[in-house]
N, CA, C, O and CB atoms as a CASP TS submission, in Angstrom:
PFRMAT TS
TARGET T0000
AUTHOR 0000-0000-0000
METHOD Language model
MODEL 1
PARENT N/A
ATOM      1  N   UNK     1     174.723  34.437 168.637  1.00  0.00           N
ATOM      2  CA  UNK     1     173.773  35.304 167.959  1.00  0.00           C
ATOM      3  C   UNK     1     172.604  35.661 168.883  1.00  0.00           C
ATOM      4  O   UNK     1     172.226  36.811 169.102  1.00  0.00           O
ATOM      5  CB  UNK     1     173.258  34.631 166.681  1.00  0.00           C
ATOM      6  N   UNK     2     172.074  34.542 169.400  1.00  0.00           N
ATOM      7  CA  UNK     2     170.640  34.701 170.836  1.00  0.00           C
ATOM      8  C   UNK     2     171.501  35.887 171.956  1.00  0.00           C
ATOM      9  O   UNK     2     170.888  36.782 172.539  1.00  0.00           O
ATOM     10  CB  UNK     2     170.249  32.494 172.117  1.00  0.00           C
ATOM     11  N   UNK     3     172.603  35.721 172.055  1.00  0.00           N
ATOM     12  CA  UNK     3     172.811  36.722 173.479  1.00  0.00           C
ATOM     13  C   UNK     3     173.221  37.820 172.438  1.00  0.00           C
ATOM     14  O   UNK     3     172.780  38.754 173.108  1.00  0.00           O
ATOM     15  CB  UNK     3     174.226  36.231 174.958  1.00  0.00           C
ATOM     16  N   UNK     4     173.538  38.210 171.728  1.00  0.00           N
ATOM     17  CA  UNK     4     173.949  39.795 170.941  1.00  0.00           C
ATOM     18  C   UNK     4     172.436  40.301 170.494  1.00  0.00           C
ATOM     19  O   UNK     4     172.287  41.493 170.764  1.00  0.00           O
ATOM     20  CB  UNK     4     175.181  39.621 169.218  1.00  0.00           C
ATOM     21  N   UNK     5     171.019  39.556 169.739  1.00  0.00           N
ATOM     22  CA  UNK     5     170.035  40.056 169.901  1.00  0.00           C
ATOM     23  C   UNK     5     169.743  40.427 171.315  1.00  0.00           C
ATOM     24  O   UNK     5     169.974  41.612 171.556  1.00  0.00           O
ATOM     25  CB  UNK     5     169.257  39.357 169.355  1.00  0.00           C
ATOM     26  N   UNK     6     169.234  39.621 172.448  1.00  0.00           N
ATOM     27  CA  UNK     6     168.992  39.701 173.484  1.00  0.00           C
ATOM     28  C   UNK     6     169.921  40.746 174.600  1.00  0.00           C
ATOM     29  O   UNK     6     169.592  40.819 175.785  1.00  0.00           O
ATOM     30  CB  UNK     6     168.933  38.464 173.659  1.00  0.00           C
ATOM     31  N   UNK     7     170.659  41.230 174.250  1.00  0.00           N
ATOM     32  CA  UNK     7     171.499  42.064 174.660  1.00  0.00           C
ATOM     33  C   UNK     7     170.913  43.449 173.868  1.00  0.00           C
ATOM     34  O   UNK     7     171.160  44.428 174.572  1.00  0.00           O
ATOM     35  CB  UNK     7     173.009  41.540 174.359  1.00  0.00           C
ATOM     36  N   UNK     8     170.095  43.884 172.411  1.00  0.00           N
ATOM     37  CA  UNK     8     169.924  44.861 172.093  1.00  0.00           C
ATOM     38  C   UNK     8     168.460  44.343 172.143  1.00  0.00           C
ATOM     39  O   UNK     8     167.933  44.736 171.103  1.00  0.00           O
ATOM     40  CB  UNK     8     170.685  45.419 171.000  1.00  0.00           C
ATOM     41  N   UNK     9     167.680  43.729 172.788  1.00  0.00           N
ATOM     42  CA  UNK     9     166.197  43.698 173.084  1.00  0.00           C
ATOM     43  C   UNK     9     166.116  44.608 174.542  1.00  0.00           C
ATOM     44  O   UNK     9     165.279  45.447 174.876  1.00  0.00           O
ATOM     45  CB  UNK     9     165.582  41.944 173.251  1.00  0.00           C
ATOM     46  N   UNK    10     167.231  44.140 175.216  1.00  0.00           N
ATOM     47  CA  UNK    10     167.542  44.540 176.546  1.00  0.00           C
ATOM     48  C   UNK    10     167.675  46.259 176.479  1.00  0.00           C
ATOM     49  O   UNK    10     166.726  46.894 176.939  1.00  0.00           O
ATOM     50  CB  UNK    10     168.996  43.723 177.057  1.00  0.00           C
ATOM     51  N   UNK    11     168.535  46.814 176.060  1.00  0.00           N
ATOM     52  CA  UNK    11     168.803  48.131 175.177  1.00  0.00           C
ATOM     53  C   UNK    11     167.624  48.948 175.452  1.00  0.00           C
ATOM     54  O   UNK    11     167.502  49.936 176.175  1.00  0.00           O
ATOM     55  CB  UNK    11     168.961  47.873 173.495  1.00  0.00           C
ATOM     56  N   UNK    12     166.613  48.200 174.573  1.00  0.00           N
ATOM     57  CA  UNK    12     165.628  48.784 173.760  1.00  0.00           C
ATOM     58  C   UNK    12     164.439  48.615 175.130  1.00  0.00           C
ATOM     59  O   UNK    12     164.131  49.683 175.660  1.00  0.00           O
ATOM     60  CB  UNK    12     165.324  47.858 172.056  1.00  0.00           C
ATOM     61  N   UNK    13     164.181  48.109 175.355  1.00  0.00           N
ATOM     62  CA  UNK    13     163.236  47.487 176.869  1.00  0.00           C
ATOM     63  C   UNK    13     163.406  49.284 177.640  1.00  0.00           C
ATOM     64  O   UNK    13     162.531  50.092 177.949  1.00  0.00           O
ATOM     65  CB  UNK    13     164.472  45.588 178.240  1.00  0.00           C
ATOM     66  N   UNK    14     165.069  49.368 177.741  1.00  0.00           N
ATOM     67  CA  UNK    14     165.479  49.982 179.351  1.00  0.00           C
ATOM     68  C   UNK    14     164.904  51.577 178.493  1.00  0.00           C
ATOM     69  O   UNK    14     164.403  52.500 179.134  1.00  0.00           O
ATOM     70  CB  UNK    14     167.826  49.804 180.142  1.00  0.00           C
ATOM     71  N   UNK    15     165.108  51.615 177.002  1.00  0.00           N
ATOM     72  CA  UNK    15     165.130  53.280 176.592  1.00  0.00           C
ATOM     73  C   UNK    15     163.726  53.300 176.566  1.00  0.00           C
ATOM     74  O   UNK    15     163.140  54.289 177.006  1.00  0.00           O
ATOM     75  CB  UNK    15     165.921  53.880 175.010  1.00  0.00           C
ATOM     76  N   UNK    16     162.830  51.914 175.907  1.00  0.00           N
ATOM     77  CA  UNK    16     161.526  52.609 176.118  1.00  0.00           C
ATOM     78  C   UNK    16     160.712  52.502 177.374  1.00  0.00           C
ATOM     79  O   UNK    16     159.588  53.002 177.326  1.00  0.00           O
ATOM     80  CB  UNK    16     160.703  52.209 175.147  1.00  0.00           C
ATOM     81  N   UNK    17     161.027  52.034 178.288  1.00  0.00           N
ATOM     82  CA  UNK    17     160.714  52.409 179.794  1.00  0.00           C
ATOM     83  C   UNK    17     161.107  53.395 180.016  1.00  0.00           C
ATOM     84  O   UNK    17     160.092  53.965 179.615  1.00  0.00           O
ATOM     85  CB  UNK    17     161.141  51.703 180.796  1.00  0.00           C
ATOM     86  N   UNK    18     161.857  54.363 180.390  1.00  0.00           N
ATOM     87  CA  UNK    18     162.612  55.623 180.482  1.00  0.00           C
ATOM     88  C   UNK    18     161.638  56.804 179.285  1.00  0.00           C
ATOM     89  O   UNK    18     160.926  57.764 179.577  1.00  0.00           O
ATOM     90  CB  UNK    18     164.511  55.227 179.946  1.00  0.00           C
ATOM     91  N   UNK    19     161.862  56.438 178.421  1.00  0.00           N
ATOM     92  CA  UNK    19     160.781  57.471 177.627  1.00  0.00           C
ATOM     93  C   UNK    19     159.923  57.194 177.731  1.00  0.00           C
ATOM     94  O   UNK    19     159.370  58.086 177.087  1.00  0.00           O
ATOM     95  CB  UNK    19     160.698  57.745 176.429  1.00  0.00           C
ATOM     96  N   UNK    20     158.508  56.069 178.347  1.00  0.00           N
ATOM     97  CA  UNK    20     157.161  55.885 178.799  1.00  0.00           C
ATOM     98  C   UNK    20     157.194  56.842 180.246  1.00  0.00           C
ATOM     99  O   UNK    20     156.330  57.705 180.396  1.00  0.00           O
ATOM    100  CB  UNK    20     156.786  54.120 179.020  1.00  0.00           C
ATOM    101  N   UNK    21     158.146  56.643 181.183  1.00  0.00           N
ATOM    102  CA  UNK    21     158.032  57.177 182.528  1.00  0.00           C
ATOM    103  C   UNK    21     157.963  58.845 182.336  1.00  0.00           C
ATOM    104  O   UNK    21     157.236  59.636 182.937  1.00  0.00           O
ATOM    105  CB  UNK    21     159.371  56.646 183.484  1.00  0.00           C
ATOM    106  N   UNK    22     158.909  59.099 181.356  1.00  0.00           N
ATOM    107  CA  UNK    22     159.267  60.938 181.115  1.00  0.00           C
ATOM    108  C   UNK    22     158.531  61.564 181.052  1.00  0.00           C
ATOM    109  O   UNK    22     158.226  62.643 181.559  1.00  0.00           O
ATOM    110  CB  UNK    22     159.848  61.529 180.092  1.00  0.00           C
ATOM    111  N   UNK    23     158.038  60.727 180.194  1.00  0.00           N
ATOM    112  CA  UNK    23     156.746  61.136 178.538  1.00  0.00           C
ATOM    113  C   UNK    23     155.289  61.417 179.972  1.00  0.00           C
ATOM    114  O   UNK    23     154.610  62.439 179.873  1.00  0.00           O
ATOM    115  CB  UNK    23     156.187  58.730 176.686  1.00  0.00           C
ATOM    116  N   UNK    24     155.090  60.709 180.810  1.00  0.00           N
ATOM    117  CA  UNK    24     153.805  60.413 181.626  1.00  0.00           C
ATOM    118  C   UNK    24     154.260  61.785 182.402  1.00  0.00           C
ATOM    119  O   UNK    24     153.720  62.881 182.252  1.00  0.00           O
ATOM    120  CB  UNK    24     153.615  58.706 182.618  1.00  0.00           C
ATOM    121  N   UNK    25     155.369  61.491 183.265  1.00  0.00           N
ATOM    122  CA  UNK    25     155.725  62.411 184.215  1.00  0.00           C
ATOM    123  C   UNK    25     155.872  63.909 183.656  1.00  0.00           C
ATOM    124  O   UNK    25     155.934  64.813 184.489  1.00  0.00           O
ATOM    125  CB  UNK    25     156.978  61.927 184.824  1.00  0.00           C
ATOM    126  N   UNK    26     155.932  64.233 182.228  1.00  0.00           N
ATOM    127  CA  UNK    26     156.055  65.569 181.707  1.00  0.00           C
ATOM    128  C   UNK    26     154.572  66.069 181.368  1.00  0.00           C
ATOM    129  O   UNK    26     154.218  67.238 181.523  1.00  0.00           O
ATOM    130  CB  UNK    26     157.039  65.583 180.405  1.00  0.00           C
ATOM    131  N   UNK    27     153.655  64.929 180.830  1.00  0.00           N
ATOM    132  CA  UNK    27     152.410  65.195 180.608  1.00  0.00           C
ATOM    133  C   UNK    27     151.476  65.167 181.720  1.00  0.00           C
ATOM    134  O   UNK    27     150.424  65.082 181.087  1.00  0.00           O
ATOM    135  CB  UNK    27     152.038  64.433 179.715  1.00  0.00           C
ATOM    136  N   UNK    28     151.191  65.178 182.751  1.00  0.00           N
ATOM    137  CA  UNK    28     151.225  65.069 184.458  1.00  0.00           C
ATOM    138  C   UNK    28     151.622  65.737 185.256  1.00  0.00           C
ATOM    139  O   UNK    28     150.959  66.713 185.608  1.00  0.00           O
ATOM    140  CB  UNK    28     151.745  64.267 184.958  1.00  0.00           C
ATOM    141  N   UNK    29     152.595  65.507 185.709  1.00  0.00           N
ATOM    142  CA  UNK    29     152.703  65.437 187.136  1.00  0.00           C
ATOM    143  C   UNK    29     153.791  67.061 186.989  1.00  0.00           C
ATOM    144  O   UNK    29     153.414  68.138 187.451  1.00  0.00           O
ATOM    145  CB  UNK    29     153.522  63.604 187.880  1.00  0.00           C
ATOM    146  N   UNK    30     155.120  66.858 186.260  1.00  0.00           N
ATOM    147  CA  UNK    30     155.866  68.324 186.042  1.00  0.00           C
ATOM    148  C   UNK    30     155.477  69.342 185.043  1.00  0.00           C
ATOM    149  O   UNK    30     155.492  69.326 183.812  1.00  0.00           O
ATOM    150  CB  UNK    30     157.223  68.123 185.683  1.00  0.00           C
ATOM    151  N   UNK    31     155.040  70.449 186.120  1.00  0.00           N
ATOM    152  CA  UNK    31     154.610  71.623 185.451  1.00  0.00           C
ATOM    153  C   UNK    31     155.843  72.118 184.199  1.00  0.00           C
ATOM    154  O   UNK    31     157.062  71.983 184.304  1.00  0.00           O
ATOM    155  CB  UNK    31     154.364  72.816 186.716  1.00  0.00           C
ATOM    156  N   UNK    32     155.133  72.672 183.116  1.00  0.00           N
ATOM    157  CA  UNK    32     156.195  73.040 181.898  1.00  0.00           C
ATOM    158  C   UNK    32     155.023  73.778 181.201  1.00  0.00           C
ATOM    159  O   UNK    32     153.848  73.744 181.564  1.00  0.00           O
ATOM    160  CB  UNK    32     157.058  71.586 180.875  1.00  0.00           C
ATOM    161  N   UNK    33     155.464  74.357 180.286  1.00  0.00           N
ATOM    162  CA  UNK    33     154.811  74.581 178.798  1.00  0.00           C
ATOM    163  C   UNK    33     154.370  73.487 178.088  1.00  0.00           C
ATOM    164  O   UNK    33     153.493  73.536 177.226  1.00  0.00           O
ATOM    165  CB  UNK    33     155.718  75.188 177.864  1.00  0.00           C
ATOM    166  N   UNK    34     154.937  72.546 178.419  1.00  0.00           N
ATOM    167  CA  UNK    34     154.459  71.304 177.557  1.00  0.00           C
ATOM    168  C   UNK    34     153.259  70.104 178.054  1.00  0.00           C
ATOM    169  O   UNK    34     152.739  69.160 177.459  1.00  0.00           O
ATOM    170  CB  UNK    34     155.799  70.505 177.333  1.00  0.00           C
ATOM    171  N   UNK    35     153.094  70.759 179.687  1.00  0.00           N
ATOM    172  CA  UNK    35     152.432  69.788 180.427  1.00  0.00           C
ATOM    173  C   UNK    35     150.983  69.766 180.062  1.00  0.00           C
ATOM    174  O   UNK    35     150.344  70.808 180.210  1.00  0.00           O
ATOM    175  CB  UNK    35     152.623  70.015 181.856  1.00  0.00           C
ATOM    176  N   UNK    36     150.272  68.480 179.508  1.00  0.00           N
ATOM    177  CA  UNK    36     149.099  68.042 179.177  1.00  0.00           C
ATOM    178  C   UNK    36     149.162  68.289 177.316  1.00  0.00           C
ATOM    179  O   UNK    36     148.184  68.253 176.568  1.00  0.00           O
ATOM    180  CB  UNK    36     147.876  68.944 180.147  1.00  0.00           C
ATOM    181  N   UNK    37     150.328  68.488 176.991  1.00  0.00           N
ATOM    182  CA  UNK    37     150.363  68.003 175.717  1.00  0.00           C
ATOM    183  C   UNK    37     149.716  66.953 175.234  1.00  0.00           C
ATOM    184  O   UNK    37     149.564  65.936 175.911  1.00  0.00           O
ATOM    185  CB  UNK    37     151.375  67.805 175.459  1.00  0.00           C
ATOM    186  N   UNK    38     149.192  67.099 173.818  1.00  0.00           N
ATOM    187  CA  UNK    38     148.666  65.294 173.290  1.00  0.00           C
ATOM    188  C   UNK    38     150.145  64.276 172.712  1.00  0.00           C
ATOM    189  O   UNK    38     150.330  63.061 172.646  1.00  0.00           O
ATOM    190  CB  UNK    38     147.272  65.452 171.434  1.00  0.00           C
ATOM    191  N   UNK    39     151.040  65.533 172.355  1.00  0.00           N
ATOM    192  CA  UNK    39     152.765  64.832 172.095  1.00  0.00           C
ATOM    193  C   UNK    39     152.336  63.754 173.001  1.00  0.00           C
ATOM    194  O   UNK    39     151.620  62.783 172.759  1.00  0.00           O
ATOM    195  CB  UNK    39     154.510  65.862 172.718  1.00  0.00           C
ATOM    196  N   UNK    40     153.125  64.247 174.487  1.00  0.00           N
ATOM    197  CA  UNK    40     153.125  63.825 175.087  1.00  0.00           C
ATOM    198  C   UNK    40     152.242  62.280 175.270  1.00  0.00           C
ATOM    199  O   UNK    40     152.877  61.226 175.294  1.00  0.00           O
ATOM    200  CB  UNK    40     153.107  64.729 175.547  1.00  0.00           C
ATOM    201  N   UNK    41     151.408  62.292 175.338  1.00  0.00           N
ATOM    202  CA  UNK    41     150.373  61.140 175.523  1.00  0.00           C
ATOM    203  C   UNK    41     150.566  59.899 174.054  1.00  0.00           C
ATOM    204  O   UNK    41     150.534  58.672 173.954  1.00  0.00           O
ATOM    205  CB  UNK    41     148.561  62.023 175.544  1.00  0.00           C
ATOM    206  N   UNK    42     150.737  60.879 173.251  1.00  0.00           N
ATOM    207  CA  UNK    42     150.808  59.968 171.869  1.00  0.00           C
ATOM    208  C   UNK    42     152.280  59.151 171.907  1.00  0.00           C
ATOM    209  O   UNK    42     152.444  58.073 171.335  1.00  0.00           O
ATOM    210  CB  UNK    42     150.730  61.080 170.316  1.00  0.00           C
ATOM    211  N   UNK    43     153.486  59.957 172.799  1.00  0.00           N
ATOM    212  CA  UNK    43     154.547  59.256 173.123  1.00  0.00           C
ATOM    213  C   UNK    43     154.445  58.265 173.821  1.00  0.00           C
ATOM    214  O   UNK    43     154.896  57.143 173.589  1.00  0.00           O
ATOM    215  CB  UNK    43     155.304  59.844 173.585  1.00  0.00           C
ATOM    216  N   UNK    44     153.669  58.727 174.982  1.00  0.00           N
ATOM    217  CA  UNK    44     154.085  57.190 176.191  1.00  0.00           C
ATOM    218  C   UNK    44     152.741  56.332 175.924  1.00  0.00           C
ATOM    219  O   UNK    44     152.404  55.642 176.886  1.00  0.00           O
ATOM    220  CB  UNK    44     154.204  57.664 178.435  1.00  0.00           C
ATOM    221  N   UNK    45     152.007  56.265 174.904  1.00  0.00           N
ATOM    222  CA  UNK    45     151.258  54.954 174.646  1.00  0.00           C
ATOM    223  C   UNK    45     152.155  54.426 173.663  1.00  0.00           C
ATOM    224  O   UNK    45     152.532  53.299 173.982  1.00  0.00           O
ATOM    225  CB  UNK    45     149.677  55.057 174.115  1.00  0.00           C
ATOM    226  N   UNK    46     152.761  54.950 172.287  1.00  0.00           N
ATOM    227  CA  UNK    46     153.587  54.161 171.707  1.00  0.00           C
ATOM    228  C   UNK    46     154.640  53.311 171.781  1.00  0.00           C
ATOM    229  O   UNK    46     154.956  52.250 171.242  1.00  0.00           O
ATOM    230  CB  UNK    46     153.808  54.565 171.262  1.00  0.00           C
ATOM    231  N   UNK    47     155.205  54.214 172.768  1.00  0.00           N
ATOM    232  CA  UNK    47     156.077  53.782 173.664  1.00  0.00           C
ATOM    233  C   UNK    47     156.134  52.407 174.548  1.00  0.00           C
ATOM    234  O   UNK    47     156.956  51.491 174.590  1.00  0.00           O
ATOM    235  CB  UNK    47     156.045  54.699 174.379  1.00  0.00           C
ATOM    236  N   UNK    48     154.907  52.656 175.235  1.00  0.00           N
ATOM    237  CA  UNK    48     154.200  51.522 175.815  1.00  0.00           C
ATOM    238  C   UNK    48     153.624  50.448 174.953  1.00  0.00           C
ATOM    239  O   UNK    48     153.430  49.341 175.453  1.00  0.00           O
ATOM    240  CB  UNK    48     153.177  52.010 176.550  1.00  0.00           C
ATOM    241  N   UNK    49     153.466  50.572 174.275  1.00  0.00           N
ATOM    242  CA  UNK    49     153.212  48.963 173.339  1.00  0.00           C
ATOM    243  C   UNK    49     154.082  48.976 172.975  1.00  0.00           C
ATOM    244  O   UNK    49     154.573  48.098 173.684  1.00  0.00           O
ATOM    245  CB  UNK    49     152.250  48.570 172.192  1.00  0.00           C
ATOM    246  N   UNK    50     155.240  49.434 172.035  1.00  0.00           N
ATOM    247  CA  UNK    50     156.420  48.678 171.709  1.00  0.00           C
ATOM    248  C   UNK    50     157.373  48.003 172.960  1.00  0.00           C
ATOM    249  O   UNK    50     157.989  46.938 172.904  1.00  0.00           O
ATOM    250  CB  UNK    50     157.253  49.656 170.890  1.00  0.00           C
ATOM    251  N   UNK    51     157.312  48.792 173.906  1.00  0.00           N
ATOM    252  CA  UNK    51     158.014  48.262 175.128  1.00  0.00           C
ATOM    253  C   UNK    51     157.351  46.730 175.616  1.00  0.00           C
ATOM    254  O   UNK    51     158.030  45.794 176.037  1.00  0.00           O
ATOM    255  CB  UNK    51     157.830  49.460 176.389  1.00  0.00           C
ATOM    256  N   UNK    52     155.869  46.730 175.448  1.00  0.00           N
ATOM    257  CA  UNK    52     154.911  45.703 175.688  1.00  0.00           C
ATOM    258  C   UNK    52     155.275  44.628 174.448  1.00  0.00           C
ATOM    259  O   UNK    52     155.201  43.443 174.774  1.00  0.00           O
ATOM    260  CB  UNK    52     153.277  46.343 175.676  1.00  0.00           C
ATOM    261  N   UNK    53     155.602  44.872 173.277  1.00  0.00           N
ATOM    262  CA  UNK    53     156.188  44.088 172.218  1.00  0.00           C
ATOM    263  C   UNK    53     157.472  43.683 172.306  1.00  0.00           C
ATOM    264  O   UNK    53     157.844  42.767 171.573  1.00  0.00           O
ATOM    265  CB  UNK    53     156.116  44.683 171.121  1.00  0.00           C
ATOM    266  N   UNK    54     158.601  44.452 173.450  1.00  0.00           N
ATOM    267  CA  UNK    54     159.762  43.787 172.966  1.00  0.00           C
ATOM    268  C   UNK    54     159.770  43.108 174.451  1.00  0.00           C
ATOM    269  O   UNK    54     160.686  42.334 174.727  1.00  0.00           O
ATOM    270  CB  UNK    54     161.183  44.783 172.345  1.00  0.00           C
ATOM    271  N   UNK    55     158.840  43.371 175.322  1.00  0.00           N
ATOM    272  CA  UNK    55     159.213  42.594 176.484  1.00  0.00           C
ATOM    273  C   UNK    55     158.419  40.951 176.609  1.00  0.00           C
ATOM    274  O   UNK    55     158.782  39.932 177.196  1.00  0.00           O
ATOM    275  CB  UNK    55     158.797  43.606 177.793  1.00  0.00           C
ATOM    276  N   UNK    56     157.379  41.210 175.894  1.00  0.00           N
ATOM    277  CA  UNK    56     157.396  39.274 175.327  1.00  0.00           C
ATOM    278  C   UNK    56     158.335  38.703 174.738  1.00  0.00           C
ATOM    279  O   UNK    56     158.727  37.599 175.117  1.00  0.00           O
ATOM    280  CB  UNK    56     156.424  38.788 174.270  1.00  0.00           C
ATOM    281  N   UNK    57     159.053  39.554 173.357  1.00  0.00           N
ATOM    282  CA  UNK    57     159.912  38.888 172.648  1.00  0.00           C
ATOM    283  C   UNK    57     161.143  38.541 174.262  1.00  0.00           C
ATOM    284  O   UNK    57     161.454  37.518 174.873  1.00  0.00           O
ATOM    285  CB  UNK    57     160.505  40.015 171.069  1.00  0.00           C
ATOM    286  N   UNK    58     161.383  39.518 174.352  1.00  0.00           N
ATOM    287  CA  UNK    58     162.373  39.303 175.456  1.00  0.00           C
ATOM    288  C   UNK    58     162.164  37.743 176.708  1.00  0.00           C
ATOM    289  O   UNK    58     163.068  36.965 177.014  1.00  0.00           O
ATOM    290  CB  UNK    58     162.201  40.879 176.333  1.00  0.00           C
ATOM    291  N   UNK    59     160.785  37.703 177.176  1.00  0.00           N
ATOM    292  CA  UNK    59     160.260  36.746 177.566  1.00  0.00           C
ATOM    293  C   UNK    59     159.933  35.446 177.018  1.00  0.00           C
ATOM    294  O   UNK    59     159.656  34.438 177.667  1.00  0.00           O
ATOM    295  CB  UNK    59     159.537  37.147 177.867  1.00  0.00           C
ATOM    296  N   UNK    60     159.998  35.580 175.634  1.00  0.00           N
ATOM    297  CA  UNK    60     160.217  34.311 174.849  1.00  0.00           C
ATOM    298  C   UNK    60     161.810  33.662 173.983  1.00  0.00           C
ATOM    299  O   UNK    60     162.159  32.668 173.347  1.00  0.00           O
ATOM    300  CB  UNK    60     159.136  34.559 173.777  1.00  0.00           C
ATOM    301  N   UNK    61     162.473  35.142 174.538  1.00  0.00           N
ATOM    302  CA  UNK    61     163.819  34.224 174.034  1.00  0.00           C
ATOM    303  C   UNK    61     164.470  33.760 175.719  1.00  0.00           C
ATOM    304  O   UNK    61     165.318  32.870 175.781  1.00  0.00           O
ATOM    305  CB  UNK    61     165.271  35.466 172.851  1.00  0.00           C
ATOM    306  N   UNK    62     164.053  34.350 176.807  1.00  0.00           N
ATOM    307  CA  UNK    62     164.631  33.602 178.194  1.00  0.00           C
ATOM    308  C   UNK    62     163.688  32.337 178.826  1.00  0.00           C
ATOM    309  O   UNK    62     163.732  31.887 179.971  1.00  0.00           O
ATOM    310  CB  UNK    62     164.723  34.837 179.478  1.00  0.00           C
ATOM    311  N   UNK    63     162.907  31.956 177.811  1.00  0.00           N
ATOM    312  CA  UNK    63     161.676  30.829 178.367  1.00  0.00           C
ATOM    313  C   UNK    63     162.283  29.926 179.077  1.00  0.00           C
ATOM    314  O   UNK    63     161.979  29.625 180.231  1.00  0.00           O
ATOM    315  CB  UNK    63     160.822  29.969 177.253  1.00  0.00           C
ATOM    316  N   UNK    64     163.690  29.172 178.045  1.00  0.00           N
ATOM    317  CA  UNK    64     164.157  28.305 178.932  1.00  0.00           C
ATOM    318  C   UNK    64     164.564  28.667 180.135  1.00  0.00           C
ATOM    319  O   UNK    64     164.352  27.878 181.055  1.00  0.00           O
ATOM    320  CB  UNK    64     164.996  27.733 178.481  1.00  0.00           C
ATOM    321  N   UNK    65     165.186  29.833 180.390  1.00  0.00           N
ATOM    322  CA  UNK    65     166.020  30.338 181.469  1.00  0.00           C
ATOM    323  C   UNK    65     164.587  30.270 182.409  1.00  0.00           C
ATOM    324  O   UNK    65     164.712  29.642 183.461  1.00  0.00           O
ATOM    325  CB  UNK    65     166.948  32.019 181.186  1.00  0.00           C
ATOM    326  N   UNK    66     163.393  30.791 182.158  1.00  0.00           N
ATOM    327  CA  UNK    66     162.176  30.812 183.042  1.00  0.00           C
ATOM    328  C   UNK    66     162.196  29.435 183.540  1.00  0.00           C
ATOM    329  O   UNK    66     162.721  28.937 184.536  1.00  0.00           O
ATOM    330  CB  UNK    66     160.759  31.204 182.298  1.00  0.00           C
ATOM    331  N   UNK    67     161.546  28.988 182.665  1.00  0.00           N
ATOM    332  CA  UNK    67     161.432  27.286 183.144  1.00  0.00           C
ATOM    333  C   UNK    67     162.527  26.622 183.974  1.00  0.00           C
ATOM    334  O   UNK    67     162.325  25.645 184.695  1.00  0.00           O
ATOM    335  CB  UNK    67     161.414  26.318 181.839  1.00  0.00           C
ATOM    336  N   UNK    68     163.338  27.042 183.863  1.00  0.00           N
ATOM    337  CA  UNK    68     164.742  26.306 184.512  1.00  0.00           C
ATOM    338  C   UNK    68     164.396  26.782 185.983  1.00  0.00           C
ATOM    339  O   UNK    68     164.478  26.027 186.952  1.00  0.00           O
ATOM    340  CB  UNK    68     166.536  26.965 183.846  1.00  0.00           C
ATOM    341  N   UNK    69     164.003  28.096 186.054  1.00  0.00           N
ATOM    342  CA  UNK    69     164.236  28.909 187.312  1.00  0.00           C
ATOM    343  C   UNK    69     162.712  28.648 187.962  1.00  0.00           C
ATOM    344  O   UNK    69     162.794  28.657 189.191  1.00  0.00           O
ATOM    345  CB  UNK    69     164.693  30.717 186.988  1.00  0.00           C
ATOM    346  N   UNK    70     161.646  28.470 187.591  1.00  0.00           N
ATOM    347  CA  UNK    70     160.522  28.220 188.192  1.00  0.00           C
ATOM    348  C   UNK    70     160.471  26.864 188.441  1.00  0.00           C
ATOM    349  O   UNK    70     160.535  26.406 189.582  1.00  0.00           O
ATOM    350  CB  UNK    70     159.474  28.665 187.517  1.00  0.00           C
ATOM    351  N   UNK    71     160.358  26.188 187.435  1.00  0.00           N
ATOM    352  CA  UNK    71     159.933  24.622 187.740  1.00  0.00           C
ATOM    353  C   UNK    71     161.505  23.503 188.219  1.00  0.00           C
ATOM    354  O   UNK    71     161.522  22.287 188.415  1.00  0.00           O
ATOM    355  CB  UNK    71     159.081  23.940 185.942  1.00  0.00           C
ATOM    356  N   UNK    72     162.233  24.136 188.258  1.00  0.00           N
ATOM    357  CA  UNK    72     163.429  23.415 188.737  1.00  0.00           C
ATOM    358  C   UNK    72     163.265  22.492 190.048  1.00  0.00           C
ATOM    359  O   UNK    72     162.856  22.877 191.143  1.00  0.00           O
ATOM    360  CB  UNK    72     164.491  24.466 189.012  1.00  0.00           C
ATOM    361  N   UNK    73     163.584  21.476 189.777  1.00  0.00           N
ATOM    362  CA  UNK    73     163.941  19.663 190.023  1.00  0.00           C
ATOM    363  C   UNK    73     164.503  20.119 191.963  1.00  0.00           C
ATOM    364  O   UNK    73     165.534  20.702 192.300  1.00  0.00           O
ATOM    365  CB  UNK    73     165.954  18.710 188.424  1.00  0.00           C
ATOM    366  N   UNK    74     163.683  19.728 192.625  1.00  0.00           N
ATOM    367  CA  UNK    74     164.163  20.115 193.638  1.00  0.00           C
ATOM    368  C   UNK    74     164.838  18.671 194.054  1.00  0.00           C
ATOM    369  O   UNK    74     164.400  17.537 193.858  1.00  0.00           O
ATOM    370  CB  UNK    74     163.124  20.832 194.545  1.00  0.00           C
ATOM    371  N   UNK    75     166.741  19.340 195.058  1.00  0.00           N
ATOM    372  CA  UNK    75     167.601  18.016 194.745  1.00  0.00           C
ATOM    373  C   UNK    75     167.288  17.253 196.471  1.00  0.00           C
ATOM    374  O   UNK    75     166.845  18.022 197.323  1.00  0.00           O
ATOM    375  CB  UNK    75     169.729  18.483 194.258  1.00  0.00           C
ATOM    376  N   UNK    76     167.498  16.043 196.794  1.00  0.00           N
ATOM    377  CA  UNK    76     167.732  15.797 198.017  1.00  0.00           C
ATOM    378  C   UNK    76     169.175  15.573 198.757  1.00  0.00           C
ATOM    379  O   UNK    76     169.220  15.340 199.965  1.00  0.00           O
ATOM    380  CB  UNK    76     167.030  14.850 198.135  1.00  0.00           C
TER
END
């Protein structure tokens, strides 16, 4: 059940990174009709905190995997 959530936390992480980057780069940097929209801006902050919300959750279901990988038992 932990790796089939964590597998659609993962999902969700990669689409709202990808629509934070778009969302910035359309309101910015690529000229359009749409460039300096408030859309725009109202997208990639929402965007950005839910992404900021699922990437703790994400960071608190691999804790052990953290801990294992940082503080690991060095062997002789």
């Amino acid at each position: 059940m932990k790796m089939k959530l964590l597998k659609i936390v993962n999902i969700f992480l990669i689409i709202l990174f990808v629509v934070s980057i778009v969302s910035v780069l359309l309101y910015k940097f690529i000229p359009s009709k749409i460039q300096g929209e408030p859309i725009l801006y109202e997208i990639h902050e929402i965007a950005g905190i839910i992404f900021f919300v699922n990437a703790v959750f994400h960071l608190i279901m691999n804790w052990n995997w953290l801990k294992n990988q940082i503080f690991k038992k060095k062997r002789r």
